[in-house]
PDBQT receptor file of N, H, CA, C and O in Angstrom, charges set to zero:
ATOM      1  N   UNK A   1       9.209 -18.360   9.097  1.00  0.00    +0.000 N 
ATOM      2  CA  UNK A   1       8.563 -17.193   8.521  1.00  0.00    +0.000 C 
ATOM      3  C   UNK A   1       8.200 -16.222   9.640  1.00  0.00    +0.000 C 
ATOM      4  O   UNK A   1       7.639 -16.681  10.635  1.00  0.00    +0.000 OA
ATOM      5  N   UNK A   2       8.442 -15.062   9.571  1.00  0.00    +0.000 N 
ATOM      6  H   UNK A   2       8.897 -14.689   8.762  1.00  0.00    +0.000 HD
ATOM      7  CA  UNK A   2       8.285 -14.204  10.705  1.00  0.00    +0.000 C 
ATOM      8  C   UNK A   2       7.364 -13.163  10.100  1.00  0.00    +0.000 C 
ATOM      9  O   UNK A   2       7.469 -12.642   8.990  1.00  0.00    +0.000 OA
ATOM     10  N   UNK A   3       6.468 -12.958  11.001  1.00  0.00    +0.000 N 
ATOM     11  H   UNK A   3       6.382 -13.381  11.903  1.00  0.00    +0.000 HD
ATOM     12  CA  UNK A   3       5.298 -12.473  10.897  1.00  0.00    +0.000 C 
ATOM     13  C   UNK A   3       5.269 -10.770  11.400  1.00  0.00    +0.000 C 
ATOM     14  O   UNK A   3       5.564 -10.534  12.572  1.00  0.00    +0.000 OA
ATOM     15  N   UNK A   4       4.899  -9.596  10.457  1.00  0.00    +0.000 N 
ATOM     16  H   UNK A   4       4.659  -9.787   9.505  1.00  0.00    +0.000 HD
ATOM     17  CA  UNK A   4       5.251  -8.301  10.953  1.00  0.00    +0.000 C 
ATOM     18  C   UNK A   4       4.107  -7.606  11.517  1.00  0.00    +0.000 C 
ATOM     19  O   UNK A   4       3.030  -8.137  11.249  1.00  0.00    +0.000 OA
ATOM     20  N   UNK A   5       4.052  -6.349  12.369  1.00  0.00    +0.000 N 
ATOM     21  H   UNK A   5       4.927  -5.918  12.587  1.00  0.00    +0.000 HD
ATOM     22  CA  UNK A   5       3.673  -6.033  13.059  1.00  0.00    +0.000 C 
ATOM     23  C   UNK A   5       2.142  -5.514  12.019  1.00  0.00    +0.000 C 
ATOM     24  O   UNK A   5       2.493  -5.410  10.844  1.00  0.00    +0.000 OA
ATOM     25  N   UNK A   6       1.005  -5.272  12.165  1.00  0.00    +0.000 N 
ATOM     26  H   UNK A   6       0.720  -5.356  13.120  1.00  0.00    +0.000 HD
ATOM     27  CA  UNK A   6       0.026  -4.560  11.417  1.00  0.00    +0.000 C 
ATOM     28  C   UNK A   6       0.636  -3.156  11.271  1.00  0.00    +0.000 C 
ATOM     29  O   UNK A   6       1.409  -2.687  12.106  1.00  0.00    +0.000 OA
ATOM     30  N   UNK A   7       0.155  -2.377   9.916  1.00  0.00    +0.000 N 
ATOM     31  H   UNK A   7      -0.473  -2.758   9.237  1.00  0.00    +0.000 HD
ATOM     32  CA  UNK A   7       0.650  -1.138   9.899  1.00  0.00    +0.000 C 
ATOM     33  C   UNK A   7      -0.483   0.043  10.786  1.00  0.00    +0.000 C 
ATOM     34  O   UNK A   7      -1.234   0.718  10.081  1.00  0.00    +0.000 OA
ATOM     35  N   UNK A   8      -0.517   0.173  11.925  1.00  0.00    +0.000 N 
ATOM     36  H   UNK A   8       0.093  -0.375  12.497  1.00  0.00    +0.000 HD
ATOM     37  CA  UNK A   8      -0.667   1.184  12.675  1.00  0.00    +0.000 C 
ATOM     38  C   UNK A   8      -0.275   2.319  12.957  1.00  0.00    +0.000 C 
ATOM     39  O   UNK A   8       0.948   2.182  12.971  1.00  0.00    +0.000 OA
ATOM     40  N   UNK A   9      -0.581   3.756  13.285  1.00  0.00    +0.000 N 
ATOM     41  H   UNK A   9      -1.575   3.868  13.274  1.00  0.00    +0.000 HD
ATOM     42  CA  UNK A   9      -0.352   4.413  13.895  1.00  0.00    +0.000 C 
ATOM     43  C   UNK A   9      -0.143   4.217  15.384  1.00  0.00    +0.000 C 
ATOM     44  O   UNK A   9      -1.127   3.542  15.685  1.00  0.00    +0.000 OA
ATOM     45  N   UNK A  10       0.629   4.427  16.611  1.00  0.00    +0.000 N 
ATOM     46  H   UNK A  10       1.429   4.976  16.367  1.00  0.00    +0.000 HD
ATOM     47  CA  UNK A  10       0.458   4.671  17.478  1.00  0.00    +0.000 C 
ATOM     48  C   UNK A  10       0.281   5.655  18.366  1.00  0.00    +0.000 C 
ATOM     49  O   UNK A  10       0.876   6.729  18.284  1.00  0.00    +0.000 OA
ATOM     50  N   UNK A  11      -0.633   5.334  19.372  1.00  0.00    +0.000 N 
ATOM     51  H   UNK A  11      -1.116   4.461  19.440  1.00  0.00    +0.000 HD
ATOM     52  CA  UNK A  11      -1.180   6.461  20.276  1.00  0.00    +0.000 C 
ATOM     53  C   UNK A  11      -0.160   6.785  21.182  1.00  0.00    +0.000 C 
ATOM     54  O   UNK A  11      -0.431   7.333  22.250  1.00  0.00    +0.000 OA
ATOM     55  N   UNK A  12       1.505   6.368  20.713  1.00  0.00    +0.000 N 
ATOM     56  H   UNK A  12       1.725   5.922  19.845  1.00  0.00    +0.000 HD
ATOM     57  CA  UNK A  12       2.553   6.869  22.155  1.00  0.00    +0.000 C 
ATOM     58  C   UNK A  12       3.590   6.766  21.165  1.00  0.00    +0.000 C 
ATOM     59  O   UNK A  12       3.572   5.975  20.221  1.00  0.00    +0.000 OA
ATOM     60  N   UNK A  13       4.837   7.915  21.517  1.00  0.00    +0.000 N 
ATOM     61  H   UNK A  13       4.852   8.557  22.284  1.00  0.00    +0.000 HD
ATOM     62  CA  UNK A  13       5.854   8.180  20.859  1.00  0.00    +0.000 C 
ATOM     63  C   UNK A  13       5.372   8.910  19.464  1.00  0.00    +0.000 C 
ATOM     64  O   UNK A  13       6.187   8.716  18.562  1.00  0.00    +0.000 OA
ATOM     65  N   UNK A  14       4.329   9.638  19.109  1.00  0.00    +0.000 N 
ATOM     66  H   UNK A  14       3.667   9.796  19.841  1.00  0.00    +0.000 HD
ATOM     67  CA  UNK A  14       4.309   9.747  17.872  1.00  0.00    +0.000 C 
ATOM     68  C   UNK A  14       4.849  11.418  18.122  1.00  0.00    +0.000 C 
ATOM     69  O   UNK A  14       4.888  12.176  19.091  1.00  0.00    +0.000 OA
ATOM     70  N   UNK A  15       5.214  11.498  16.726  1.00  0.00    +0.000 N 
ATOM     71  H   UNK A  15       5.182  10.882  15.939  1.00  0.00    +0.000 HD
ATOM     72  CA  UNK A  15       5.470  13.265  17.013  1.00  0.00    +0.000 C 
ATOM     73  C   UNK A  15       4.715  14.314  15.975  1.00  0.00    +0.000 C 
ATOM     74  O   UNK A  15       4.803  15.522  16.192  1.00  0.00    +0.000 OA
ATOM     75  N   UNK A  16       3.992  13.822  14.874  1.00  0.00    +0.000 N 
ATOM     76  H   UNK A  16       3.921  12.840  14.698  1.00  0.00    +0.000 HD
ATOM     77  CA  UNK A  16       3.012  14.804  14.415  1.00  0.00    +0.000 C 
ATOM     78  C   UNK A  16       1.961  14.139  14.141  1.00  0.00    +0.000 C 
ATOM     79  O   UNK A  16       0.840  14.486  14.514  1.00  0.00    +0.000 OA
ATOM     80  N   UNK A  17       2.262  12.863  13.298  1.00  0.00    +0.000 N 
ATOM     81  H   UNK A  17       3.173  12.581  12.996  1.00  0.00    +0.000 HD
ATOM     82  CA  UNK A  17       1.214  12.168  13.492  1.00  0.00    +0.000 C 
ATOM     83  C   UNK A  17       0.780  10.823  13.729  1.00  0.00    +0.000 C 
ATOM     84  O   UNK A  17      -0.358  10.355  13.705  1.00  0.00    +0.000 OA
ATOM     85  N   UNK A  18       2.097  10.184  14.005  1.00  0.00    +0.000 N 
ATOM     86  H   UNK A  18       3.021  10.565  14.024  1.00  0.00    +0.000 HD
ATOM     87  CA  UNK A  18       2.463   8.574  13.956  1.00  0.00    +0.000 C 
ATOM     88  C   UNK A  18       3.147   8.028  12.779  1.00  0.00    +0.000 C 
ATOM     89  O   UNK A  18       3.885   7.074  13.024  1.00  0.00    +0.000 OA
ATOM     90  N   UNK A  19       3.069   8.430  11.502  1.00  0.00    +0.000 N 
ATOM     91  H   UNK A  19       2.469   9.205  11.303  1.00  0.00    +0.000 HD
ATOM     92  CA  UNK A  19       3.028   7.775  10.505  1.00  0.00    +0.000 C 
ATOM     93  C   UNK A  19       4.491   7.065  10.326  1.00  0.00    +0.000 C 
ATOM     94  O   UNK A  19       4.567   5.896   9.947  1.00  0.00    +0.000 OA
ATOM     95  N   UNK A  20       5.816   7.966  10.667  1.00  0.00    +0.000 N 
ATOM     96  H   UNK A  20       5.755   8.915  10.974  1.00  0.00    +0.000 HD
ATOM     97  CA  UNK A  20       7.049   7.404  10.276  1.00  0.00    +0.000 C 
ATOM     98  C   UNK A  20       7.030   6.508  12.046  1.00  0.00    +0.000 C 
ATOM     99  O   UNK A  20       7.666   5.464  12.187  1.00  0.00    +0.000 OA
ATOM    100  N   UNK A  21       6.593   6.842  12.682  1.00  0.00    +0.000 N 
ATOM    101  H   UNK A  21       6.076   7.690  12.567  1.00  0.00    +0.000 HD
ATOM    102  CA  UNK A  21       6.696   5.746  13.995  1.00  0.00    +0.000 C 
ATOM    103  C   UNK A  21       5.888   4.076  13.711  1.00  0.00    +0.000 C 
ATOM    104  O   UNK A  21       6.155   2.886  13.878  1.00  0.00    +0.000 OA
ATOM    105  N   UNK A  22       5.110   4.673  13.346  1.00  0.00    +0.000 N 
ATOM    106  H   UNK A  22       4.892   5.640  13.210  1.00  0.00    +0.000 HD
ATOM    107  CA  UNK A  22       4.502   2.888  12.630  1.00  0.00    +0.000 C 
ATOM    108  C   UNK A  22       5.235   2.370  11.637  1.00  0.00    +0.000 C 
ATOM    109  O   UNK A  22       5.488   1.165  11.666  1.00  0.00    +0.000 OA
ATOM    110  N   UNK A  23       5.675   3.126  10.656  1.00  0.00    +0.000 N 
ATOM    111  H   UNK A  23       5.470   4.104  10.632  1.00  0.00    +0.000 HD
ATOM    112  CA  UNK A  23       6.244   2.497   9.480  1.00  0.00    +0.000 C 
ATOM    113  C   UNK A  23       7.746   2.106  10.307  1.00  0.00    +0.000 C 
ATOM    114  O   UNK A  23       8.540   1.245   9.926  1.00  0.00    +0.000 OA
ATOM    115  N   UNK A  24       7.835   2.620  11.029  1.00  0.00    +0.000 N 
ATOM    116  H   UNK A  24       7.190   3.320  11.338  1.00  0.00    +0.000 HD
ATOM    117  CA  UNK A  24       9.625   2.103  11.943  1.00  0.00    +0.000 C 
ATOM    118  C   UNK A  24       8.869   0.777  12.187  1.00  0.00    +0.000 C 
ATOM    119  O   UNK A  24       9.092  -0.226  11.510  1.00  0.00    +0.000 OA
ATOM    120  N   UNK A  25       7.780   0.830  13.392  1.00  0.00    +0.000 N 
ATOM    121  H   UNK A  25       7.599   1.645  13.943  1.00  0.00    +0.000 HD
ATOM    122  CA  UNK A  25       7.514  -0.307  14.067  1.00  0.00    +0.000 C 
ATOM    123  C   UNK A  25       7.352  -1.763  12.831  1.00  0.00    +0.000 C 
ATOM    124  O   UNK A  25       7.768  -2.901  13.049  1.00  0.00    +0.000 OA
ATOM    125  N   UNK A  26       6.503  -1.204  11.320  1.00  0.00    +0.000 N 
ATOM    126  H   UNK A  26       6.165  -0.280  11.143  1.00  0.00    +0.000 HD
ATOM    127  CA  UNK A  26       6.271  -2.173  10.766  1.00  0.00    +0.000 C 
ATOM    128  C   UNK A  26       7.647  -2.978  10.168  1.00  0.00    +0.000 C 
ATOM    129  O   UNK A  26       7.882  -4.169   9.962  1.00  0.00    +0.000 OA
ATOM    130  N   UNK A  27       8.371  -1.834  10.007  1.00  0.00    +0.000 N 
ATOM    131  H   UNK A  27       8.180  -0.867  10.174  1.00  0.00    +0.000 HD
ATOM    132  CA  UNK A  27       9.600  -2.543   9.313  1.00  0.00    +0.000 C 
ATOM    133  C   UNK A  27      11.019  -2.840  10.152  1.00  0.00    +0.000 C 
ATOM    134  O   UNK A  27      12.160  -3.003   9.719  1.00  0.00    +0.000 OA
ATOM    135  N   UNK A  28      10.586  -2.845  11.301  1.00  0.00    +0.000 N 
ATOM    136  H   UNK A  28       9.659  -2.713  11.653  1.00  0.00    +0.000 HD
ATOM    137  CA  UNK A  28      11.739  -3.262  12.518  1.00  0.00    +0.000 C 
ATOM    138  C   UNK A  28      12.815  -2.153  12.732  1.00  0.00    +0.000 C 
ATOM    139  O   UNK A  28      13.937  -2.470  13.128  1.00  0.00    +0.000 OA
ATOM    140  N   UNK A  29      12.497  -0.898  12.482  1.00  0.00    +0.000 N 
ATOM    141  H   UNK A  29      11.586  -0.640  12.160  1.00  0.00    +0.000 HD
ATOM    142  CA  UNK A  29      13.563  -0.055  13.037  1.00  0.00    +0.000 C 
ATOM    143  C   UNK A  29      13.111   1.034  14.119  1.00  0.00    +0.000 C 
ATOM    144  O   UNK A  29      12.005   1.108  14.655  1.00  0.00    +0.000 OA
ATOM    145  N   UNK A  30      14.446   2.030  14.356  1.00  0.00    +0.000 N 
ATOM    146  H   UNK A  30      15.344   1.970  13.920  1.00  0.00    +0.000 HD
ATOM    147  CA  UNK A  30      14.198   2.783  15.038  1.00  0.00    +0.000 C 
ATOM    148  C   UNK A  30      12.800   3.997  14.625  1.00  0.00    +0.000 C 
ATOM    149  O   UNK A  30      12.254   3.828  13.535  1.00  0.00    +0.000 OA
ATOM    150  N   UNK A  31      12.433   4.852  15.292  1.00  0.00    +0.000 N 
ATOM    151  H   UNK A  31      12.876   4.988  16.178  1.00  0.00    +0.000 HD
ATOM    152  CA  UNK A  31      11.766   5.913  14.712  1.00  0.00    +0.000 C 
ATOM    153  C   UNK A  31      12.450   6.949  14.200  1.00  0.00    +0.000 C 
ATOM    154  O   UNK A  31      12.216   7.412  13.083  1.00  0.00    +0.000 OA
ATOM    155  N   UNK A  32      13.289   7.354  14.940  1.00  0.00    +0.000 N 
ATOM    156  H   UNK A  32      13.479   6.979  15.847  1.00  0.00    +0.000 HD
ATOM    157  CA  UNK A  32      14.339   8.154  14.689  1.00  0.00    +0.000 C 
ATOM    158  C   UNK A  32      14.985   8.350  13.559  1.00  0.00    +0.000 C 
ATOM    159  O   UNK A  32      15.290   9.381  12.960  1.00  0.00    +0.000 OA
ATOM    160  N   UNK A  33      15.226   6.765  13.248  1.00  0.00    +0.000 N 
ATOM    161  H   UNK A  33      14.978   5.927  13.734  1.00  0.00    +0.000 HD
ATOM    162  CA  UNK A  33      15.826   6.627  11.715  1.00  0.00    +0.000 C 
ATOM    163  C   UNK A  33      14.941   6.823  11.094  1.00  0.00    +0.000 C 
ATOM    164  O   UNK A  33      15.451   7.665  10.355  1.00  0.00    +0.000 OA
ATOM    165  N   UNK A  34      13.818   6.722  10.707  1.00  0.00    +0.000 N 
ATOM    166  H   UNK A  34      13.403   6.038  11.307  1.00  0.00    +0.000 HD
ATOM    167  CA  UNK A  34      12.793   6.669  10.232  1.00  0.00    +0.000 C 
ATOM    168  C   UNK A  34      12.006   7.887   9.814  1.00  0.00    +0.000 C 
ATOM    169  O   UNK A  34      11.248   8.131   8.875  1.00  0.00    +0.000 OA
ATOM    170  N   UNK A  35      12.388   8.455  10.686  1.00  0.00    +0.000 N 
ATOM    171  H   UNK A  35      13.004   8.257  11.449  1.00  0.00    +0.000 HD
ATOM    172  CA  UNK A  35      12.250  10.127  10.673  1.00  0.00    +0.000 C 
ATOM    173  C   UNK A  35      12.963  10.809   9.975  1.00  0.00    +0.000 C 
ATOM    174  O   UNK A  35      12.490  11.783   9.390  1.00  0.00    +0.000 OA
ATOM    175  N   UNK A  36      14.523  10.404   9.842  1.00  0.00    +0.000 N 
ATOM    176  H   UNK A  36      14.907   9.612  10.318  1.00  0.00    +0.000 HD
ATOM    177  CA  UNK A  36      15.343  10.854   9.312  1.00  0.00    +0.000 C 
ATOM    178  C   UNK A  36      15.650  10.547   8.256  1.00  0.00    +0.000 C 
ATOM    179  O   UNK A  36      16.655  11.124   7.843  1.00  0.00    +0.000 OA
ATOM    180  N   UNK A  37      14.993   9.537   7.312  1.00  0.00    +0.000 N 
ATOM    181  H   UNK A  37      14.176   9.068   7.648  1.00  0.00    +0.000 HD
ATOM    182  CA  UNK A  37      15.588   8.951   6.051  1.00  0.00    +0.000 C 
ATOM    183  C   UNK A  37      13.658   9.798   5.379  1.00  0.00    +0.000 C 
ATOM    184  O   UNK A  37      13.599  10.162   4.205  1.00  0.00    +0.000 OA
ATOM    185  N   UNK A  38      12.281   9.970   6.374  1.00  0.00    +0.000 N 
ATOM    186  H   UNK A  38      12.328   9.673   7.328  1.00  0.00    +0.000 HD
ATOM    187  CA  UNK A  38      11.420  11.062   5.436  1.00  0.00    +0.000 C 
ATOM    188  C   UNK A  38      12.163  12.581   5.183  1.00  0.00    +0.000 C 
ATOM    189  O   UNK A  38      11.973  13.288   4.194  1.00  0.00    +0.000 OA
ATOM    190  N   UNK A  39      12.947  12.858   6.191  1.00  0.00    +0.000 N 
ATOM    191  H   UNK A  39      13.102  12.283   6.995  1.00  0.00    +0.000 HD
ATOM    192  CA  UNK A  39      13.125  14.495   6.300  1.00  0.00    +0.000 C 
ATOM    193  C   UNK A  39      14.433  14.360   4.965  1.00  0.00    +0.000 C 
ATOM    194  O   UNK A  39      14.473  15.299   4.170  1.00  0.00    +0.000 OA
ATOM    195  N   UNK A  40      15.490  13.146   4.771  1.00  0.00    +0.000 N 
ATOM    196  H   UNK A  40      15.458  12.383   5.417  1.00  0.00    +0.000 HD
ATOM    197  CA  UNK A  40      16.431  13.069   3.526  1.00  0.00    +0.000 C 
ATOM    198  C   UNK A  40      15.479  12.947   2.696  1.00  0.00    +0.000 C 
ATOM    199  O   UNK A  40      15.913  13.854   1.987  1.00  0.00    +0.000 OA
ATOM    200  N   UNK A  41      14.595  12.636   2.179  1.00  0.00    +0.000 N 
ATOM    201  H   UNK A  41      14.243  11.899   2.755  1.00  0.00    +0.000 HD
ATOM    202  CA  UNK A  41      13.839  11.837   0.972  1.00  0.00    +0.000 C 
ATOM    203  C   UNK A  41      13.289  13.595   0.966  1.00  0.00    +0.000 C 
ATOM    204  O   UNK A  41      12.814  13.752  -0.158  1.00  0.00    +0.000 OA
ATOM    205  N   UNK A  42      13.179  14.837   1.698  1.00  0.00    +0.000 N 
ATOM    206  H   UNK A  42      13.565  14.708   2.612  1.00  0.00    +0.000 HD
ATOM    207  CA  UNK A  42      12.456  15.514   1.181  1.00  0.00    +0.000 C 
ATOM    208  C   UNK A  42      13.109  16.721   0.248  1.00  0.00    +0.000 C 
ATOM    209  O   UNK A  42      12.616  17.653  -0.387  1.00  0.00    +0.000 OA
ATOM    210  N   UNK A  43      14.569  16.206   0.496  1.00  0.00    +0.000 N 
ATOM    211  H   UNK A  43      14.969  15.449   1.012  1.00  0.00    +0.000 HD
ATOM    212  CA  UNK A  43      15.329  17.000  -0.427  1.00  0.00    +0.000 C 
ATOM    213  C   UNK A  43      15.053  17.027  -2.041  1.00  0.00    +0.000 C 
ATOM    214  O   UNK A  43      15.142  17.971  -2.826  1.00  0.00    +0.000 OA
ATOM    215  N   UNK A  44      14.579  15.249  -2.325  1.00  0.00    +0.000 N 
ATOM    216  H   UNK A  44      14.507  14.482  -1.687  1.00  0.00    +0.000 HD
ATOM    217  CA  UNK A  44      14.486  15.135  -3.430  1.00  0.00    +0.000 C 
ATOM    218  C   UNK A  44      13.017  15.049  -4.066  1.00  0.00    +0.000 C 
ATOM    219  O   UNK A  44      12.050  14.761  -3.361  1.00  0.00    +0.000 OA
ATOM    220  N   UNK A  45      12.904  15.316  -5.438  1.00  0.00    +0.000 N 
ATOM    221  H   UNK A  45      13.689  15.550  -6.010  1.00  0.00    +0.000 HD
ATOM    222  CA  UNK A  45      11.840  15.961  -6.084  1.00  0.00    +0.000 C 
ATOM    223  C   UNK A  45      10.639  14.696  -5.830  1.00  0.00    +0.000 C 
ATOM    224  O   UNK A  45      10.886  13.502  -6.005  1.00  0.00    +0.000 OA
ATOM    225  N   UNK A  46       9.332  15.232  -5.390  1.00  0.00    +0.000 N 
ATOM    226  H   UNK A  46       9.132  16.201  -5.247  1.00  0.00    +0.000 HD
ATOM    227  CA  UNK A  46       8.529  13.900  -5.523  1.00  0.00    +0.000 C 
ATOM    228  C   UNK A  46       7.728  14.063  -4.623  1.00  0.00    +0.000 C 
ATOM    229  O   UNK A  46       8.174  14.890  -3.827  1.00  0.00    +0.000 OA
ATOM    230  N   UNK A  47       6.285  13.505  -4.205  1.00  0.00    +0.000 N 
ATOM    231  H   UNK A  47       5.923  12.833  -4.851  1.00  0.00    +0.000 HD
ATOM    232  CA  UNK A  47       5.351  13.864  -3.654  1.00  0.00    +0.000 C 
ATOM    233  C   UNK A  47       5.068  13.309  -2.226  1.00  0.00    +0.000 C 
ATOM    234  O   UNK A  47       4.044  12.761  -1.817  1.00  0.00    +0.000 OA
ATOM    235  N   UNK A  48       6.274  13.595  -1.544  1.00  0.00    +0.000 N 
ATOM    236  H   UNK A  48       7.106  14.040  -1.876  1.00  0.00    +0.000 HD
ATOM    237  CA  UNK A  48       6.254  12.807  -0.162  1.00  0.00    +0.000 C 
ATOM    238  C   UNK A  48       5.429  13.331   0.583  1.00  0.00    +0.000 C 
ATOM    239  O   UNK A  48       4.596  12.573   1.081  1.00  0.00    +0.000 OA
ATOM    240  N   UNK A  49       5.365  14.841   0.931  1.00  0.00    +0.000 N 
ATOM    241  H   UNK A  49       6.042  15.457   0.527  1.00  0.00    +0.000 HD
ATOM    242  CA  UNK A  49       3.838  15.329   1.652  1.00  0.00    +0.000 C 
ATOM    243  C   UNK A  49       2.627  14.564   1.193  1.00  0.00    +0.000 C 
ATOM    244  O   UNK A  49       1.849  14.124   2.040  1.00  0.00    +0.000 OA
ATOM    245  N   UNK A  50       2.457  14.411   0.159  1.00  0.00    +0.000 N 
ATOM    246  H   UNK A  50       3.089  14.768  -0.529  1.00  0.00    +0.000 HD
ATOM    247  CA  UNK A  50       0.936  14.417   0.077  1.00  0.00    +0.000 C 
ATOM    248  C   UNK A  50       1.160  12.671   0.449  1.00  0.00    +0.000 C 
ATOM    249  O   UNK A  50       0.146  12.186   0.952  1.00  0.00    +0.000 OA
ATOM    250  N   UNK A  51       2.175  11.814   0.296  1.00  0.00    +0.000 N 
ATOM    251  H   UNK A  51       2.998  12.208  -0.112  1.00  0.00    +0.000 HD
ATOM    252  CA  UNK A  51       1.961  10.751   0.577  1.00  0.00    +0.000 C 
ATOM    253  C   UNK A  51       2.020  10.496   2.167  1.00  0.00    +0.000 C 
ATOM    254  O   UNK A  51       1.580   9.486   2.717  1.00  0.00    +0.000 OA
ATOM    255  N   UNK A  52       2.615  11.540   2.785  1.00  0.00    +0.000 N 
ATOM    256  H   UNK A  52       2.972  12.360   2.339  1.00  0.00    +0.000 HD
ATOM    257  CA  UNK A  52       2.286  11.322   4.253  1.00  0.00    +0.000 C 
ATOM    258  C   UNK A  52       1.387  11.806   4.853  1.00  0.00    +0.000 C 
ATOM    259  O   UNK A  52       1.092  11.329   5.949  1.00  0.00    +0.000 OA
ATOM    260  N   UNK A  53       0.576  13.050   4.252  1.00  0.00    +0.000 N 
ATOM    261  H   UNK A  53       0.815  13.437   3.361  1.00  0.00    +0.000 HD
ATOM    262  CA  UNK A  53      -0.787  13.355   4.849  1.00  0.00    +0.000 C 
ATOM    263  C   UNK A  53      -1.763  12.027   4.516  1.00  0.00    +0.000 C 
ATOM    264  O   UNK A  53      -2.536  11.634   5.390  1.00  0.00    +0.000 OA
ATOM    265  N   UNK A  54      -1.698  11.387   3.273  1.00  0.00    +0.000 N 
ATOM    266  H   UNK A  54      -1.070  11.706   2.563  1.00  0.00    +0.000 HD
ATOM    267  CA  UNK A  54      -2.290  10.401   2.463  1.00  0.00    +0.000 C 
ATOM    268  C   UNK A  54      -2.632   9.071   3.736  1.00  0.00    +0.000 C 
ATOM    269  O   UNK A  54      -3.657   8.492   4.095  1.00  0.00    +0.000 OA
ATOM    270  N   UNK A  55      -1.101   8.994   4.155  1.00  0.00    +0.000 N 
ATOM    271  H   UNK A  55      -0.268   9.464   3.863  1.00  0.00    +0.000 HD
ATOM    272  CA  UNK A  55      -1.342   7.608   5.234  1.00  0.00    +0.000 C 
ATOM    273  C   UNK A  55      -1.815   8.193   6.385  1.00  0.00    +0.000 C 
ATOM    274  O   UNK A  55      -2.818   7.642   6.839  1.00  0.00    +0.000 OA
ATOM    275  N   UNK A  56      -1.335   9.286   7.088  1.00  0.00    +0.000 N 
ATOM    276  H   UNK A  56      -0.521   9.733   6.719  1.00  0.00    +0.000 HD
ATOM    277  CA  UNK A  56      -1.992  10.136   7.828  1.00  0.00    +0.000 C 
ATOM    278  C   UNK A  56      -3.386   9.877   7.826  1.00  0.00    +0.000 C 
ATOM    279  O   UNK A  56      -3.799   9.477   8.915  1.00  0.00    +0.000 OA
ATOM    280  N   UNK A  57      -4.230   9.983   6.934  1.00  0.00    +0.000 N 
ATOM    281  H   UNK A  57      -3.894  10.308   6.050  1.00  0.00    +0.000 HD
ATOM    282  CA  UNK A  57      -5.880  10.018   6.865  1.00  0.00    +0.000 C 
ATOM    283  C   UNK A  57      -6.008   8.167   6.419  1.00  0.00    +0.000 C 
ATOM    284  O   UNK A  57      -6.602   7.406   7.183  1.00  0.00    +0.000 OA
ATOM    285  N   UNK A  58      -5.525   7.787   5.438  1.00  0.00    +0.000 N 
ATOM    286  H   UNK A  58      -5.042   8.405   4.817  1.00  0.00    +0.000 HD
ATOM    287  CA  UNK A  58      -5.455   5.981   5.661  1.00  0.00    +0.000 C 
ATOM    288  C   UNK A  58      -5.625   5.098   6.234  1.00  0.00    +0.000 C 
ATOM    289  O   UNK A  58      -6.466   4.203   6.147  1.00  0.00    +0.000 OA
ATOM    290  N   UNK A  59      -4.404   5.374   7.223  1.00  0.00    +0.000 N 
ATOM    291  H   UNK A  59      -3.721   6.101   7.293  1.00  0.00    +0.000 HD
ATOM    292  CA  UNK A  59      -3.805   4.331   8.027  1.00  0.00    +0.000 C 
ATOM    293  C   UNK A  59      -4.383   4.541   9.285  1.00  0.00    +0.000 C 
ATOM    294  O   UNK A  59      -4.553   5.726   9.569  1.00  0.00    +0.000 OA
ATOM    295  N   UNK A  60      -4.779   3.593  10.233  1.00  0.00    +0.000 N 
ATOM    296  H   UNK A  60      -4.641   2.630  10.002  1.00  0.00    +0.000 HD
ATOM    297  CA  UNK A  60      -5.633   3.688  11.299  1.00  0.00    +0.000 C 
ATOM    298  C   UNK A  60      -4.515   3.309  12.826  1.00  0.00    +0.000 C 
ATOM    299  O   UNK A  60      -3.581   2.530  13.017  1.00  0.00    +0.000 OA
ATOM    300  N   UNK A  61      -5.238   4.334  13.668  1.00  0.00    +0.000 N 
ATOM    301  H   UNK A  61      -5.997   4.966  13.512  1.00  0.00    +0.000 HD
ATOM    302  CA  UNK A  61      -4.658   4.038  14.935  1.00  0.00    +0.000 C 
ATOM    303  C   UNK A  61      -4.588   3.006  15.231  1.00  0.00    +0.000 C 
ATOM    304  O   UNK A  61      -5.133   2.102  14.597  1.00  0.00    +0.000 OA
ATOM    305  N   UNK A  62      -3.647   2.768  16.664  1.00  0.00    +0.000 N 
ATOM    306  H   UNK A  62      -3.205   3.502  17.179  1.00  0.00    +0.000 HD
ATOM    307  CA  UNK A  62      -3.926   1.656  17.485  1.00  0.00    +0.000 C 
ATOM    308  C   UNK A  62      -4.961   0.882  17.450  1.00  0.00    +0.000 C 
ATOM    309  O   UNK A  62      -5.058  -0.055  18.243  1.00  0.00    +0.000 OA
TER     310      UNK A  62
């Protein structure tokens, strides 16, 4: 059983506010990708801002 990282923000590599850099770290990928599959998801209809300001204020630093 492999055990995953806590969902954090981090205080390094982040680029607006951490949020798709932790969610990389929690789910074992790049950031990059991670970045790039929020900025595809914003093509389509649905409340992804407010869910990333949402973890933004949520989800706790380092």
């Amino acid at each position: 059983m492999s055990t995953r990282p806590p969902l954090t923000r981090p205080r390094q590599g982040r680029m607006i506010a951490g949020v798709c850099a932790g969610l990389a770290r929690r789910f074992g990928m790049p950031p990059t990708v991670m970045r790039l599959l929020f900025l595809l998801s914003c093509l389509l209809p649905g409340p992804q801002f407010v869910l990333y300001i949402a973890m933004w204020i949520i989800v706790p630093n380092e």
